[in-house]
N, C-alpha and C positions, 0 to 999 in steps of 0.2 A: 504493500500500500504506500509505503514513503515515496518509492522509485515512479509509483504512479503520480504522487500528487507534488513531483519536482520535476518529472520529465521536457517539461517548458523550458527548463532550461538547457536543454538540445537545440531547441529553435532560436535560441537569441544571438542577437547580432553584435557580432562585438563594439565595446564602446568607444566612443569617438575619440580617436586619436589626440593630448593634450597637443603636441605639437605637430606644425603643421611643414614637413620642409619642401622646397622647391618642386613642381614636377607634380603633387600629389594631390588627391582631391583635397580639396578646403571645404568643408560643410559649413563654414559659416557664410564665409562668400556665396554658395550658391543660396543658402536660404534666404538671404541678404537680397538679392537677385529676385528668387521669388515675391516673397514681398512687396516689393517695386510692383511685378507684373502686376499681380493679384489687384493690387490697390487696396481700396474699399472689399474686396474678397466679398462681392455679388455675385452668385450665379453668370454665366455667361454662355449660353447655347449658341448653339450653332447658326449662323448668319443673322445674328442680334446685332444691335446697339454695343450691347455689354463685351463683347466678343469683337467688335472693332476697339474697342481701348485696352481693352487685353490686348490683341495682335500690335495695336502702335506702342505699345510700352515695352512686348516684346523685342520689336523692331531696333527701340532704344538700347534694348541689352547688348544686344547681336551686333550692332553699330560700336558700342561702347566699347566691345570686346578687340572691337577690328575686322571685322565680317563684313560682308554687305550682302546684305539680304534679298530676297527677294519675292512678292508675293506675285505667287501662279495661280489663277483664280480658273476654275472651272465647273462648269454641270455637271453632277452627276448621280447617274443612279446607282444601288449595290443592294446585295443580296448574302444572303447566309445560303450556306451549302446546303440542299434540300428542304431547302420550304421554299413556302408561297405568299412570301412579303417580302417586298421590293422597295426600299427607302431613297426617295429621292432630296436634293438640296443644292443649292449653290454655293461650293466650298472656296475658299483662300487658305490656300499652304503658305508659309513660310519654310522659305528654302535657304540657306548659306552653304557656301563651300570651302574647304583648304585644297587647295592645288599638292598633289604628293610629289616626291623626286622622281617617281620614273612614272611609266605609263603601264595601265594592267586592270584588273579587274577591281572595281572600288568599293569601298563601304558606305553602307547609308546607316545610322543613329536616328533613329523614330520614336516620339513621343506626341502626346494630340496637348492642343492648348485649349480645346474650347470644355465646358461641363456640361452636370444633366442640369437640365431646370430646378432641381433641388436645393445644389449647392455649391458650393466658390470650386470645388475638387483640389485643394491643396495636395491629397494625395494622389487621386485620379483626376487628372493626371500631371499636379503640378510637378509630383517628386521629376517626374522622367524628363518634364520643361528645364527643369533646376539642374539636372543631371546631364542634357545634354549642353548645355550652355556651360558651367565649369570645365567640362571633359572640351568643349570648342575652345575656352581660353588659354586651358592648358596647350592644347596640341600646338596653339596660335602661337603663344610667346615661344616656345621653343623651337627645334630645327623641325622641317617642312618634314612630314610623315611620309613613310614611303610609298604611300598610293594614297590615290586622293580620297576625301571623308565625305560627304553629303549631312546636314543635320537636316532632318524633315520635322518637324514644327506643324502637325498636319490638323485640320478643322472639321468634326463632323465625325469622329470614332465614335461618339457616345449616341448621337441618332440611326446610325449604320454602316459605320467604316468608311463613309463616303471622300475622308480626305484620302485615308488611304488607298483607296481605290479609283481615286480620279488620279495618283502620281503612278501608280503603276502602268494603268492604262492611258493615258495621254502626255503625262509629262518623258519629255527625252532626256531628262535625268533618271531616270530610271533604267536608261540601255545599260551603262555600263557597269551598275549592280553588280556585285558577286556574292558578298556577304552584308548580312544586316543585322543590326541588335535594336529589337523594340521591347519598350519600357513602357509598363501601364499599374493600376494597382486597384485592391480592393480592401483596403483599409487604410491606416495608418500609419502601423507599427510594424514589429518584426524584422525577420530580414529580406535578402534578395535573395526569391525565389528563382533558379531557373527550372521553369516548367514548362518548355516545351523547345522542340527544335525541328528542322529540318529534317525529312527521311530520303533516304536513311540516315537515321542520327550519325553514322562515325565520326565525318569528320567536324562536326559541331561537338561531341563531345571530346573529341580529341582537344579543340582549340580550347572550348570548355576547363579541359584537365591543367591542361599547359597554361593557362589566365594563370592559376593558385588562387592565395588568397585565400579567403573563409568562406569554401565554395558548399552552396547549400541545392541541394538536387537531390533527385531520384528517380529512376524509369519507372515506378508505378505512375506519379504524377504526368510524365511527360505521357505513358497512355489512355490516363483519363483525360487528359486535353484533347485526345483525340476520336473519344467514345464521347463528350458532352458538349453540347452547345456551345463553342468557345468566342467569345465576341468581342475579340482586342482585331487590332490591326496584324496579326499574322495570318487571320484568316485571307486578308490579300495579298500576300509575300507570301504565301508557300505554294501554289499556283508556278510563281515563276522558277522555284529549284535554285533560289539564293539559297548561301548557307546561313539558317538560322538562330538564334540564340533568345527568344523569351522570356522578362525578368520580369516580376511582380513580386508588391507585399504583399499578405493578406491577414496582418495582425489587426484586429478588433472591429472586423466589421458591419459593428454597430453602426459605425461613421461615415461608413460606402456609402457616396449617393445621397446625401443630408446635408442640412446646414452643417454640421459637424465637423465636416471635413477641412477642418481650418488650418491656416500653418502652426498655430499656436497649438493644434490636437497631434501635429506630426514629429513623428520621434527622431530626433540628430543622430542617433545613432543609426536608423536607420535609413536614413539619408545618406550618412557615413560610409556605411556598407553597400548603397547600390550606387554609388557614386564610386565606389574604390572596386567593385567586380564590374561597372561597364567600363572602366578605364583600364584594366588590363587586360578585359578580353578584346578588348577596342585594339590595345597596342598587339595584342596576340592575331588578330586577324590580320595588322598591316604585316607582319612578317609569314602572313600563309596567304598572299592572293589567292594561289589556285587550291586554295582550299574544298569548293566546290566539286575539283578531278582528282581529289586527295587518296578516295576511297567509297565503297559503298556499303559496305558493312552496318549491321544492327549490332548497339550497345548495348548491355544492361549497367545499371550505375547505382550508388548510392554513396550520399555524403554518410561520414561518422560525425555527427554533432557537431557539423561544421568545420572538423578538424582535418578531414584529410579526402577526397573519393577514391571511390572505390568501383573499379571499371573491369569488363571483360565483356570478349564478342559472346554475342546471344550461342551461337553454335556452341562456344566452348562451355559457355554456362548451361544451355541446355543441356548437353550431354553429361556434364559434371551431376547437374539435377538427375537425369534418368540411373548414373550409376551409384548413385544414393543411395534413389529409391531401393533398387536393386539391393544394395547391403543392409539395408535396413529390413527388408522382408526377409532375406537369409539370416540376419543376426535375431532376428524375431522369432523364424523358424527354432534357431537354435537356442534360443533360450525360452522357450515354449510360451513365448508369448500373443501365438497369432488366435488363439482361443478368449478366456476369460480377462485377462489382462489391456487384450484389445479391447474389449467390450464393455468392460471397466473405464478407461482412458476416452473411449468414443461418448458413454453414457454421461460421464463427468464434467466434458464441454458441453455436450447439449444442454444439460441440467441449468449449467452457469447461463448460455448464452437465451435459453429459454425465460430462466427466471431473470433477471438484467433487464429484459424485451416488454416481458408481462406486469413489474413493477413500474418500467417507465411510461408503460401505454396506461396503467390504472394513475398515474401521476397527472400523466398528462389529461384525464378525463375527470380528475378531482381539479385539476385547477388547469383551462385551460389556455392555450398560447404558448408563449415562448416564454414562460415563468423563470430559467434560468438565466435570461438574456443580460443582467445585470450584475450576475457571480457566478456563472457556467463551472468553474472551478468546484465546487460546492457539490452539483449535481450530477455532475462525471465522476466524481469521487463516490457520493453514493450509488451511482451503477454499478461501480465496480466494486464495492465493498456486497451490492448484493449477487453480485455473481462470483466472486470470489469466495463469498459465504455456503454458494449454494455446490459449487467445485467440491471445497470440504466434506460439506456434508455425506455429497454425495460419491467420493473419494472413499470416504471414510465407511461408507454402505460396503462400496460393489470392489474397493480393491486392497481394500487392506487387509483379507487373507494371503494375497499375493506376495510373494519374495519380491525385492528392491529392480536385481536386474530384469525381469521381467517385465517389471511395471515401465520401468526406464526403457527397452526398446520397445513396448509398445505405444509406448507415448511421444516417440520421436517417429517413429511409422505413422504415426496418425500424421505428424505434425507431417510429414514429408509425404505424405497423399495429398492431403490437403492443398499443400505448396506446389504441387505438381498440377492438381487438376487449378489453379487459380491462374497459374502461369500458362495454361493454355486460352484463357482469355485474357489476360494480362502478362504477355511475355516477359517485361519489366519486371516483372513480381521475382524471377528467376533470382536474382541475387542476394534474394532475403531467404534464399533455403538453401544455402551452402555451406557458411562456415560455421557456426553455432551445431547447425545436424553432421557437419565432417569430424569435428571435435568430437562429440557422444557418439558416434559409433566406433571410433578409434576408439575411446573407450570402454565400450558395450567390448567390442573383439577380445582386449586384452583383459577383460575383467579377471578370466580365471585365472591367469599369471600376475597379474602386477595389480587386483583391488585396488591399492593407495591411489596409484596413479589413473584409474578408472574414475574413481571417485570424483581427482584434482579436473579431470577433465572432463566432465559432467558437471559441474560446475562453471567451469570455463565456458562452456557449451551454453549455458542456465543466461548466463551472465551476457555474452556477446549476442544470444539471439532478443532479451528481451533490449538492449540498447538498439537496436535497429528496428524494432517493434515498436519500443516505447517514443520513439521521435516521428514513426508514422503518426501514432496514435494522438502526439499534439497537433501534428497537421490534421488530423482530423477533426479536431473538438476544434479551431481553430476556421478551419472551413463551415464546418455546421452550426453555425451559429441560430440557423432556424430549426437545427434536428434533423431527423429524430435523432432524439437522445441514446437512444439504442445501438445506433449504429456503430459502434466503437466496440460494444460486445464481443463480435466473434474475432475481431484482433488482439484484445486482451485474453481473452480465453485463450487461444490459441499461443500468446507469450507467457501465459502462469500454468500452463499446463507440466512442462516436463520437471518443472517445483514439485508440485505433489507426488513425483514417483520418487523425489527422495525423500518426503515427510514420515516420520514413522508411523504407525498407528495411533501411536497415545496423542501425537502430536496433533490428531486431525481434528478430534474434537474441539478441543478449546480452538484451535484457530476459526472452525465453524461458526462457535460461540461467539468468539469477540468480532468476526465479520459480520455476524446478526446484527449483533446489536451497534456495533459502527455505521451500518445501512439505515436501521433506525433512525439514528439521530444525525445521518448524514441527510436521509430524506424528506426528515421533518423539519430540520433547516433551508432547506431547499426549497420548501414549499412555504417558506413564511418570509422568506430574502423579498425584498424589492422589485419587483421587475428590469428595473434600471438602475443607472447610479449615474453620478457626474462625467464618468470615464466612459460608460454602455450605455448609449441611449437607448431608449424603446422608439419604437413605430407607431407613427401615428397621423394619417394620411387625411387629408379630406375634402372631399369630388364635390362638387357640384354636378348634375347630371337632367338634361333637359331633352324632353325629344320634342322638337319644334314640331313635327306635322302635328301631333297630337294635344301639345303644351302640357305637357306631365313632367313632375318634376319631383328629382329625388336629393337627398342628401348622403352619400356615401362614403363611411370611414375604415380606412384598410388598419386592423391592429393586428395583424399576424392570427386572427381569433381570439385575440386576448378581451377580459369582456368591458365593455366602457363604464367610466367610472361611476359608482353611485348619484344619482342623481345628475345626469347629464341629459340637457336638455334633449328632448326631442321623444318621440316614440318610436324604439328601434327593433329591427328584426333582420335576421341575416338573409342577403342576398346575395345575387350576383345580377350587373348590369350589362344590357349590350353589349360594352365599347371591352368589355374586359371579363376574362373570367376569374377575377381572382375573389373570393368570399368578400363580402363586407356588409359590415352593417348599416341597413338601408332604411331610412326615414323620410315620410312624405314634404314635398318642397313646394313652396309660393312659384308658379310658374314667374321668372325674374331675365331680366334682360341681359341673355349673350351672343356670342356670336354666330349667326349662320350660316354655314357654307354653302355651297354653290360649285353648281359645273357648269363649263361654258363648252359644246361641242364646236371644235374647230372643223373639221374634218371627218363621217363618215363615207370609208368608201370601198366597195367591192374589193378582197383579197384572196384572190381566187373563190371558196366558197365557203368565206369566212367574210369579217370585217376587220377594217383595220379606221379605229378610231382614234381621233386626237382633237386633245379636249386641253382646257385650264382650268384649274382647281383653285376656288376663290372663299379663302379660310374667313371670310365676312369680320377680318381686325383679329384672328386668333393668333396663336404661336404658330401654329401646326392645322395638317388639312389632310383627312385621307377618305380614300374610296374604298370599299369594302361590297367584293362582289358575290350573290347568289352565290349557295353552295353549288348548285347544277352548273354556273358559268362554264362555258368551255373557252377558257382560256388558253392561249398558245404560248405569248407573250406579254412582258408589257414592261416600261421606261421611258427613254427619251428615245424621240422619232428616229428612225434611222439605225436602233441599237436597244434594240429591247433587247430583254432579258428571257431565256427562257422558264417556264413556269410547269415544274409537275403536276403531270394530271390529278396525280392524288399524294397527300401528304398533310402536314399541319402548317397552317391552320384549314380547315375543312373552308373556308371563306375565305380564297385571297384576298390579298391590300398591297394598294400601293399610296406611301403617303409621302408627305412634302413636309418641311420643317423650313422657317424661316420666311425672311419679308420678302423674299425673291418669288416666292410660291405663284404670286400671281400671275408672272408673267413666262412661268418656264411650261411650256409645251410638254405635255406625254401621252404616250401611247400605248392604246392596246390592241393587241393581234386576238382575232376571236375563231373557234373552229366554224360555228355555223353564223347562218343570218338571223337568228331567233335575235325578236327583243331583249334588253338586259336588266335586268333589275339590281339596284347596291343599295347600299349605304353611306352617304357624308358624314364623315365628324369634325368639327372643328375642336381644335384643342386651346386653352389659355391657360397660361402659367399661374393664375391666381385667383382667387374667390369674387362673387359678387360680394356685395356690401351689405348683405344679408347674411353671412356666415359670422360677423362678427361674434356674436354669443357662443356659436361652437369653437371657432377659433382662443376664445375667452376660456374657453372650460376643458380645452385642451391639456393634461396632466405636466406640472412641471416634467421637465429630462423627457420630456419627449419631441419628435419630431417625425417631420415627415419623410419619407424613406423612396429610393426607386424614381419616383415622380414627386412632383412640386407639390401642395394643394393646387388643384386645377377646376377649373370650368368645362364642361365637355355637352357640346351641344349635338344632337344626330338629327337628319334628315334623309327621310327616301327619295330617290329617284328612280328613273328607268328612263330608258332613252334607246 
């Protein structure tokens, strides 16, 4: 239990350097830097007001440094990989460059300057603003780099990639590409994460390894970037087969996307830290141009606590994994453990990771929401005090008639099944079932000659696998900031399991015992903590929502399901609206004055035996303006005239859209390609970043430490059409 409730301190980033010599990052300068930008640290969306004096104070920096910038202004539209929404805007990149000594394949440095309508984004995506403007004055004062640098400064990541997808596709700074490092984030604190790269990864981990430093990675991470929705700017850079490198925080995500996100909420030391690993990986790409024809090999990786990675090709680690397995079912055989002992070992994780699951789901339905979001420490604590209790217990049933070595390669076969069948859909997982399971069964072999040293090394084994476990498993309490709480279960199971085949019998009970009643009182704290605190905010959103053909009007508050406070105005019940499917609490509203969209068809016209329409989308004074088509639509395409997009026939969302963000909207032309000539039937929505003047009272009775999360308080008006 200690090992679990310190293991955070595997993820943290080392402390900011007291001094600062020549050549090296300065985190004060760059927060220095930020500041300036930020200003007044107002939200600034994408082709705002707000967003033109962020970019000219930028401009200022860049200028300041010795650069000369440049803004490359274009239309554009973009799209996530397999769906069917399509976000269009009219973006301005800021671009600067360093000329290198010779001539070769060059590096781009990407960060976005603009935020969500929520909040200023000090972290997202100031950190990577501030990060790449230090790393440009460094390269600047000293001798000319050996290939030239691009800084991309791009507008429009946070409504749909769109700066980054207008530089890939139109700009001619982008031919000479080879390698790129983008910087984005989703909290505050922590350190620099690399999560994700270029495939095949080799030779990005390669450069990766060779950066140093306090390099913080793993190939599980970099393959869940590529099994979930991932929506930074490499989604448009990995397309072109530059070599990649990914760096994000994701310390305290209460902050993602809120006013919260302030520079005074961002951590120097983690500043520190992603400012000193894009700076040597930076220097590490200018000595590998042809990085990209380096090699094509698959990695598997993982940092030790920061301190060191740990690297080998998937082939050699796979095979290393199958001949494990292999000794582990043999050493099992021979120590007759592939019967009761197994069965013992297998029943003991279920036990924990079943009760762990069924404690946190009855928590979560005595009090519901995101009740931990304020002390998460607290509540993972007691998950695991009750699954570790119930290990015992059940340890203590089904195997403690069994003899030690027994129970010990049954327990490390389990572990090395398990790690086999994960690593076949997570091949990354491969290096977290090698050296901990190579240790114990070296000692499992020699047990009957050398016990002492059986022993030594089954400990060893205890020791090195839950350190590589125990630093996933803050990445995960870390990521989960919305839950479920459970899901950290069968990885801690899975690291306190080959403990119990050294526990002796007498031993099991009382530790059952004291895990009881540590769950207890770890749970009933849990459920009586705060929601929030000054450091965690809570969620707390709230829509205005009008469908103008009808004039219906609702009031809707997103709390994660957490319930609204006593006595808060209005008469609520949970829904979901149109425009969104996310639950919230919905109360009847004064039909009140917002904005109503409008389509203006430019162009219907015969396309082959289809249409091909082009229209202007008129957000009637909104932020933002989309169209939302029939589920039956048969869409082909749809974007800007000349270059639509394609559009799958089936997929999510079950209702395409294409929407528009910013004060350009009115006048940029789009298009959609249709399969037949049937009429079309949609939806308008206009969007506004902030409430009618009727929300006052709820705004008023909004909980202190809270805020609004994701999206702004907003106005959102809907209208039908067909045309």
């Amino acid at each position: 239990m200690l090992g679990l409730a310190v293991k955070g301190v595997l993820i943290t980033p080392p402390a900011e350097p007291a001094q600062v010599r020549q050549g090296e990052f300065n985190t004060g300068r760059a927060i220095g830097r930020l500041e300036r930008i930020l200003g007044d640290q107002r939200s600034h969306p994408i082709d705002t007001g707000a967003n033109d004096a962020v970019r000219e104070r930028l401009i200022r920096e860049l200028r300041a440094i010795g650069l000369q910038p440049e803004v490359h202004e274009a239309a554009d539209c973009a799209t996530m990989p397999h769906t069917r929404v399509v976000r269009c805007a009219r973006v301005r990149n800021v671009v600067a460059s360093i000329r290198g000594r010779t001539a070769g394949p060059q590096l781009l440095l990407d960060a976005h300057y603009d935020s969500t309508p929520a909040g200023p984004g000090a972290g997202d995506d100031g950190i990577g603003v501030a990060t790449l403007l230090e790393v440009a004055s460094i390269l600047k004062t000293g001798a000319p780099p050996p290939h030239s640098v691009t800084f991309l400064f791009n507008e429009g990541e946070e409504y749909g990639l769109n700066g980054s997808s207008a530089f890939v596709h139109s700009d001619p700074l982008a031919k000479p590409v080879g390698s790129v490092i983008n910087i984005d984030a989703r909290g505050v604190s922590g350190p620099a994460t690399m999560f994700e790269t270029s495939e095949p990864n080799g030779p990005a981990i390669a450069i990766f390894a060779r950066a140093g430093g306090w390099p913080f990675a793993n190939s599980i991470s970099t393959d869940f970037a590529k099994l979930i929705p991932n929506t930074t700017d490499a989604v448009q850079f990995k397309p072109m087969r530059w070599t990649l490198l990914n760096y994000a925080i994701i310390g305290n995500e209460t902050r993602y996307h809120t006013p919260g996100d302030t520079v005074g909420a961002l951590s120097r030391a983690t500043v520190a830290h992603m400012g000193g690993q894009v700076l040597a990986a930076a220097r590490t790409m200018f000595a590998n141009p042809d990085a990209p024809r380096a090699g094509t090999g698959r990695t598997v990786f993982t940092d030790v606590a920061g301190r060191a990675l740990v690297r080998l090709p998937l082939a050699v680690a796979g095979t290393l994994l199958g001949l494990l397995l292999l000794a582990s079912i043999y050493l099992a055989w021979r120590e007759k453990a592939l019967g009761r002992p197994l069965l013992a070992a297998a029943a003991t994780l279920l036990a924990g990771c079943v009760t762990a699951a069924a404690i946190s789901i009855a928590a979560e339905s005595i009090r519901p929401g995101d009740f931990w979001r304020g002390h998460p420490l607290v509540a993972y604590m007691a998950i695991y005090a009750a699954l570790l209790g119930a290990m015992a217990a059940v340890w203590n049933i089904s195997g403690k008639q069994d003899r030690e070595v027994p129970c010990r390669a049954a327990a490390w076969l389990l572990i090395l099944g398990l790690g086999s069948a994960a690593s076949l859909l997570l091949p990354g997982a491969t290096i977290f079932f090698l050296f901990g399971p190579a240790l114990a069964l070296a000692g499992i072999a020699v047990v009957r000659r050398a016990p002492g040293l059986a022993n030594v090394l089954a400990i060893a084994a205890i020791l090195i696998q839950f350190l590589l476990f125990a630093e996933l498993l803050a990445l995960i309490e870390t990521l989960l900031v919305d839950g479920p709480l459970w899901a950290v279960a069968p990885l801690a199971a899975v690291a306190a399991l080959p403990a119990f085949a050294e526990l002796k019998a007498g031993q099991l009970r009382p530790a059952a015992a004291l895990m009881a009643l540590a769950a207890v009182a770890l749970w009933g704290t849990a459920l009586m903590l705060p929601r929030s605190s000054a450091e965690r905010l809570a969620s707390f959103t709230i829509d205005y929502f009008r469908d103008a053909d009808r004039n219906e009007a609702s009031w809707a508050i997103a709390t994660k399901q957490a319930p609204l406070p006593a006595n808060f105005p209005g008469r609520w019940s949970k829904g979901v609206l149109p425009y969104n499917a996310r639950t919230r609490w919905l109360a009847p509203a004064p039909a009140l004055a917002s904005p109503v969209p409008a389509m203006h068809v430019v162009s219907d016209e015969r396309s082959g035996s289809g249409r091909r329409i082009r229209f202007l989308l008129d957000s009637g004074g909104a932020d933002s303006v989309s169209i939302r088509f029939a589920a039956r639509t048969k869409l082909v395409a749809m974007g800007l005239p000349g270059h639509p997009i394609a559009i799958p026939a089936t997929g999510a969302p079950d209702k395409a859209l294409l929407g528009c963000s910013g004060r350009s909207c009115s006048s940029l032309v789009l298009e959609a390609l249709l399969a037949g000539p049937a009429p079309i039937h949609a939806e308008l929505f206009a969007t506004r970043s902030t409430l009618p003047k009727g929300a006052k009272p709820l705004v008023a009775a909004r909980p202190s430490q809270s805020v609004p999360q994701y999206s702004s308080d907003q106005t959102v008006t809907m209208k039908r059409i067909s045309f």
